[in-house]
Structure formats: structure tokens, C-alpha cells
C-alpha positions as CSV (number, residue, x, y, z in Angstrom):
1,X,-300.8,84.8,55.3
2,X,-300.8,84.3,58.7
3,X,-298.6,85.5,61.5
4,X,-298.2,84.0,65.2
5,X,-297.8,86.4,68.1
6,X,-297.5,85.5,71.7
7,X,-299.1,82.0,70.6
8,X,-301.8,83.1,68.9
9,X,-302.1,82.8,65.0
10,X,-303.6,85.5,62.9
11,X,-304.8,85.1,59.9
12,X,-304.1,88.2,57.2
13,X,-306.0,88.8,54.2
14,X,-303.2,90.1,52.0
15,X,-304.0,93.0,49.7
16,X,-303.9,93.4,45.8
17,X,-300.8,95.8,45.0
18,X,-297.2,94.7,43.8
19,X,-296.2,95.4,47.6
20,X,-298.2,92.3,49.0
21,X,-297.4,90.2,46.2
22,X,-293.5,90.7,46.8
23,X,-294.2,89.9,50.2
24,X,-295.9,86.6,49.5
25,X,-292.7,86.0,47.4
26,X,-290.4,86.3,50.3
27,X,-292.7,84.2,52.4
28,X,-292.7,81.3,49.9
29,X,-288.7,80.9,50.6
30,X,-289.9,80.6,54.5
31,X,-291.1,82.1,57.3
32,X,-289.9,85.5,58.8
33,X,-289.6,86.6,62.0
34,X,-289.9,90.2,63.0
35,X,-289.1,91.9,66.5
36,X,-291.8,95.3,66.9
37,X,-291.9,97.3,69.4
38,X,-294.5,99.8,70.4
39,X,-294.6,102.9,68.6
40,X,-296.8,105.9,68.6
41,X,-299.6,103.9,71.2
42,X,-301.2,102.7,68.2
43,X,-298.5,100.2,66.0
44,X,-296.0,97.4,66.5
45,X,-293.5,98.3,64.2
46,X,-290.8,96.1,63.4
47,X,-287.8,95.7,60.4
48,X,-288.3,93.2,57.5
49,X,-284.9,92.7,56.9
50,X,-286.0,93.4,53.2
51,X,-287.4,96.2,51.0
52,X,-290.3,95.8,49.6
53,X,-291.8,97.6,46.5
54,X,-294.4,100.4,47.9
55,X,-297.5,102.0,46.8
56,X,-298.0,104.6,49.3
57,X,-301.5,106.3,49.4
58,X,-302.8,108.6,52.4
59,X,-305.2,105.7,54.5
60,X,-306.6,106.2,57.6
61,X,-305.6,102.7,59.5
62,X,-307.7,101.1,61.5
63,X,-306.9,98.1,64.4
64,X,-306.0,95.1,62.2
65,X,-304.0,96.8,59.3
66,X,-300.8,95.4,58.5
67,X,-298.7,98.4,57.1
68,X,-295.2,98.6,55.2
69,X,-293.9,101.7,55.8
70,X,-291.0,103.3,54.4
71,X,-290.9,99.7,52.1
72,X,-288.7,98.3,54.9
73,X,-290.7,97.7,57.9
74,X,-294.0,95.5,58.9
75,X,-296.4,97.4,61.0
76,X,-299.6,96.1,63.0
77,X,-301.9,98.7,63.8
78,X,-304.0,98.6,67.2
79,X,-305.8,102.0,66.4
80,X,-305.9,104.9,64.4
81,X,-303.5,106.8,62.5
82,X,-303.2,108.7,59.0
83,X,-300.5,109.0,56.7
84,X,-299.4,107.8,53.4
85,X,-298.7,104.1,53.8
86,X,-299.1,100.8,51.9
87,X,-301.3,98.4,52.9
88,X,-300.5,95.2,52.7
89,X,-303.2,93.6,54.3
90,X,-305.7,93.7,57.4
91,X,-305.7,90.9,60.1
92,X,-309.5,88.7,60.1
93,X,-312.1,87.6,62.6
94,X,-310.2,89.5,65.5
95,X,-311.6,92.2,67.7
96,X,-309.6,95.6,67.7
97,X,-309.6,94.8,72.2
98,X,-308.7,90.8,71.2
99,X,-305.7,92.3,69.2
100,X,-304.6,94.7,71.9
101,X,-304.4,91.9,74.1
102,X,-302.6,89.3,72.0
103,X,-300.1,92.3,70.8
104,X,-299.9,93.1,74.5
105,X,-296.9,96.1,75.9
106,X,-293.3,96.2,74.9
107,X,-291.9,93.8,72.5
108,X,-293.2,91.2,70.5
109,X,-291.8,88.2,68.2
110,X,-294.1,87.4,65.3
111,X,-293.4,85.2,63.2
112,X,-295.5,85.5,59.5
113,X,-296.0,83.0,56.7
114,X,-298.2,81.6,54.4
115,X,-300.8,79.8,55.2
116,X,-303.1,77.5,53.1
């Protein structure tokens, strides 16, 4: 998958649950575009417009996780947190202080879809 912020395109190695496999579903009808916001000084958070199946398990994110939490909302972490989430992937080749910069403050628009 891959998902373009602020003009930059990330590429996301999706994980192996149900959860990321019904995401890659509703990618295939499109892409998706998701306002986050800032939360906690450590996520973008945004709404999927969609609930996904979840298979939460206590992790221990780290910058580059991409999160769905409560099975509704599509989180990108930029540092630490813990709590029982489910992963649905972790960004690639991109420095946790590369990704703070790309996510930069307030609001973002990023757009995620599949990629080749």
C-alpha cells in the first residue's frame, strides 16, 4: 500500500491479520482519503469512513506503524505509545525524524492506496 502525505509517498508493508486484508479490499474499489489530526504528540489519527475487522493485541508502537484503532480510524504513529491496537502495517525506508517532518503540525490529507 502506499499513502501520499504533503507530496510525499510512503510506501506501507501491510500486515498479515483479517484487519489488513479488509483494508486492501476497500483499497481495491479506490483510493481513500483521510483527514488526521494530531493526537497525543505521537499519532495522526484520522476516520476511515469504514469499520474494519480488528485484532487487537497490547503493542508497543514505534514511528512508522500504521494503526486501526477502535476498527474505525487509521492512525500513523511518529513515536511511542502502548495499548491494545491492530496493526495494520508499518511505513518502509523512512526515518522516524523523515516522518515527523513529512507528517509535519496540525492537519494532514493523506490519501492511501495500493500500490504495485
Amino acid at each position: 500500500m502506499n499513502v501520499t502525505i504533503n507530496n510525499h509517498t510512503l510506501r506501507v508493508a501491510l500486515a498479515n491479520n483479517s484487519s489488513a486484508a479488509a483494508l486492501r479490499e476497500l483499497l481495491a474499489e479506490g483510493p481513500l482519503t483521510v483527514q488526521m489530526h494530531d493526537y497525543g504528540s505521537f499519532e495522526k489519527v484520522g476516520p476511515l469512513g469504514h469499520t474494519l475487522p480488528t485484532n487487537d493485541e497490547p503493542i508497543t508502537t514505534e514511528p512508522g506503524d500504521v494503526i486501526l484503532y477502535q476498527g474505525n480510524q487509521i492512525t500513523i504513529y511518529y513515536d511511542v505509545n502502548h495499548w491494545n491496537f491492530t496493526r495494520l502495517g508499518r511505513v518502509e525506508d523512512v526515518s522516524a525524524d523523515e516522518l515527523r517532518e513529512i507528517l509535519g503540525n496540525g492537519t494532514v490529507t493523506a490519501t492511501f492506496e495500493l500500490g504495485e
